[in-house]
Chimera marker file (.cmm) of the C-alpha trace (Angstrom):
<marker_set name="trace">
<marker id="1" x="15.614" y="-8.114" z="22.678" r="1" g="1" b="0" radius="0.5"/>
<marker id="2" x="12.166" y="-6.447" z="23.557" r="1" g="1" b="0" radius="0.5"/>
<marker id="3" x="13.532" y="-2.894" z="22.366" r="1" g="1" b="0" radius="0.5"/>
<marker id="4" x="14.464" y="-4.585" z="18.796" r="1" g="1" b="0" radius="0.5"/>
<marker id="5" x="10.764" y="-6.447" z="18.840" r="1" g="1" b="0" radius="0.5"/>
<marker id="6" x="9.352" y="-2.743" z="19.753" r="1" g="1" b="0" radius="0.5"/>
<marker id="7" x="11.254" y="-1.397" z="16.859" r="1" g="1" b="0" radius="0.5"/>
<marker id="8" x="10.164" y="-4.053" z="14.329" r="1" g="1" b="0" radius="0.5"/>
<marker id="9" x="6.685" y="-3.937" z="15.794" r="1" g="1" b="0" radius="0.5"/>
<marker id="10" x="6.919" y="0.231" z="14.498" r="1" g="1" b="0" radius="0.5"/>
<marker id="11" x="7.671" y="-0.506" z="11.254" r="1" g="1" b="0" radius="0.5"/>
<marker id="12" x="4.668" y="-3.013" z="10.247" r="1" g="1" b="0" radius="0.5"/>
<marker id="13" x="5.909" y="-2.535" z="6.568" r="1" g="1" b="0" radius="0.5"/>
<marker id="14" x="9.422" y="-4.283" z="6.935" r="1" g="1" b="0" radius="0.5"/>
<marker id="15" x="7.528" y="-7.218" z="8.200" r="1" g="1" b="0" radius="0.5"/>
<marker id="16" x="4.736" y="-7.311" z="5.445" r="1" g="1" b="0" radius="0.5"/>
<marker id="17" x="7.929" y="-6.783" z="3.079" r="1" g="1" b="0" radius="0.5"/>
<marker id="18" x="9.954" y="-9.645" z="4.881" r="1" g="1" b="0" radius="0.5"/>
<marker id="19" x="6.260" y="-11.926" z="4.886" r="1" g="1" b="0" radius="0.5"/>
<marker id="20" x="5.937" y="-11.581" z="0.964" r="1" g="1" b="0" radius="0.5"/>
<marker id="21" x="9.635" y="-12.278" z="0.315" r="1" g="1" b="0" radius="0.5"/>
<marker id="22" x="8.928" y="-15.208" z="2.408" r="1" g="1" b="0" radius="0.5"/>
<marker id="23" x="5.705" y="-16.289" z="0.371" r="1" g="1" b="0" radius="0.5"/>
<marker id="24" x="7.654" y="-15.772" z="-3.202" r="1" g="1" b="0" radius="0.5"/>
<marker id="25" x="10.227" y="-17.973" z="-2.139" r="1" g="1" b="0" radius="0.5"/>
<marker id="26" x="7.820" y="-20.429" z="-0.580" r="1" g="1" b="0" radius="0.5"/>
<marker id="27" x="6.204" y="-20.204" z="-4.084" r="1" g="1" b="0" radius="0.5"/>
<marker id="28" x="8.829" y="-20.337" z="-6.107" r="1" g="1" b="0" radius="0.5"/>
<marker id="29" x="10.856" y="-23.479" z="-4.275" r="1" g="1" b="0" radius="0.5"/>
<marker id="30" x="6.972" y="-24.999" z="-4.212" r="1" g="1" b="0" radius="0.5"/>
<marker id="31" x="6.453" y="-24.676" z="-8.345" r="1" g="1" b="0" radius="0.5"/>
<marker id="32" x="9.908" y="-25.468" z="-9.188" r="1" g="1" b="0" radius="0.5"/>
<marker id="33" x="9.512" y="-28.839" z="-6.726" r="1" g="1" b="0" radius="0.5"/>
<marker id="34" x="6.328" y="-29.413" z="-8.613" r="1" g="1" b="0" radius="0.5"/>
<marker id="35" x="7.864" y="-29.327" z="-12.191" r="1" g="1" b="0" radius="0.5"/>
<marker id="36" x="10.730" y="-31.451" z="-11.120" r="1" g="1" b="0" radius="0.5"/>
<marker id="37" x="7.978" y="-33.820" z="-9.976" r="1" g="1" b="0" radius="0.5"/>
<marker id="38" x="6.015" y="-33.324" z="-13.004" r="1" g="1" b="0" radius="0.5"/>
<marker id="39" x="8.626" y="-34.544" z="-15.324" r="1" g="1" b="0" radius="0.5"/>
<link id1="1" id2="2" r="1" g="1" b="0" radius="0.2"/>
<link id1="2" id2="3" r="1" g="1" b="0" radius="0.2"/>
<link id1="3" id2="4" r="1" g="1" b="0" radius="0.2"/>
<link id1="4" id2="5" r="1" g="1" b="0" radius="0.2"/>
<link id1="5" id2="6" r="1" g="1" b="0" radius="0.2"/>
<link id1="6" id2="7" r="1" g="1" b="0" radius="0.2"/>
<link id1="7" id2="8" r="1" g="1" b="0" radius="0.2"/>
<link id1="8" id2="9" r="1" g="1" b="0" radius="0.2"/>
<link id1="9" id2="10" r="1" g="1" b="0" radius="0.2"/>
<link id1="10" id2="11" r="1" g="1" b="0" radius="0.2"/>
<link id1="11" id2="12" r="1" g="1" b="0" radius="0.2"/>
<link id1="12" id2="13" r="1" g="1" b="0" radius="0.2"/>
<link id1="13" id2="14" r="1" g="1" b="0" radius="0.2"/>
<link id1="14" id2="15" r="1" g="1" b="0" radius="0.2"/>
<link id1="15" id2="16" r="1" g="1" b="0" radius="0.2"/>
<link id1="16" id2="17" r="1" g="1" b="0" radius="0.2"/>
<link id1="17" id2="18" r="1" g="1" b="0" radius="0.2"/>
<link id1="18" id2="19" r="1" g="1" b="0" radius="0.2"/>
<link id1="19" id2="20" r="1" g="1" b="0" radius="0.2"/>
<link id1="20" id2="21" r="1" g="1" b="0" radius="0.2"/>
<link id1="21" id2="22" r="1" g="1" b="0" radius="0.2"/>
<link id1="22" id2="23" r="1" g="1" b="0" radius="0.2"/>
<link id1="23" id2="24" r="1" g="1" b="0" radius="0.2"/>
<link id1="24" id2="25" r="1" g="1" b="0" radius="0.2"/>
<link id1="25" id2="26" r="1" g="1" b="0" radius="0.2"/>
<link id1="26" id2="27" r="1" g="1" b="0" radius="0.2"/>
<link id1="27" id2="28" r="1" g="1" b="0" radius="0.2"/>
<link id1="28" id2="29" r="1" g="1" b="0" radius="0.2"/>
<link id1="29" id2="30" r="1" g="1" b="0" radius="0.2"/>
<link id1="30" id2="31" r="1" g="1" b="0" radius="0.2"/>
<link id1="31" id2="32" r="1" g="1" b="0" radius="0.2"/>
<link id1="32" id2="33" r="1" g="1" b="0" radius="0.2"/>
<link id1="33" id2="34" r="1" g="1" b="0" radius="0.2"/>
<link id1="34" id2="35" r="1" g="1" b="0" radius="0.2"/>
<link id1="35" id2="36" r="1" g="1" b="0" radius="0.2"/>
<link id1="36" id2="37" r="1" g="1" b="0" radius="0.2"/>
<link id1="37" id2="38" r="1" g="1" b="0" radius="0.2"/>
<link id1="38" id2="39" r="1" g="1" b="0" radius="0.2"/>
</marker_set>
């Protein structure tokens, strides 16, 4: 467990990656909620 933390803690990239994934999603379910609501 703390050896796979280390190794994600190496590659700050994968996790900036994995964050902005997160964030388009989170935007994307967020705007397509909103339209739904809109209409």
């Amino acid at each position: 467990m703390d050896d796979h933390f280390r190794q994600r803690l190496r590659h700050p990239w994968s996790a900036a990656a994995r964050l902005r994934l997160v964030a388009g999603i989170l935007a994307g379910v967020l705007t397509g909620g909103f339209a739904a609501w809109a209409y």
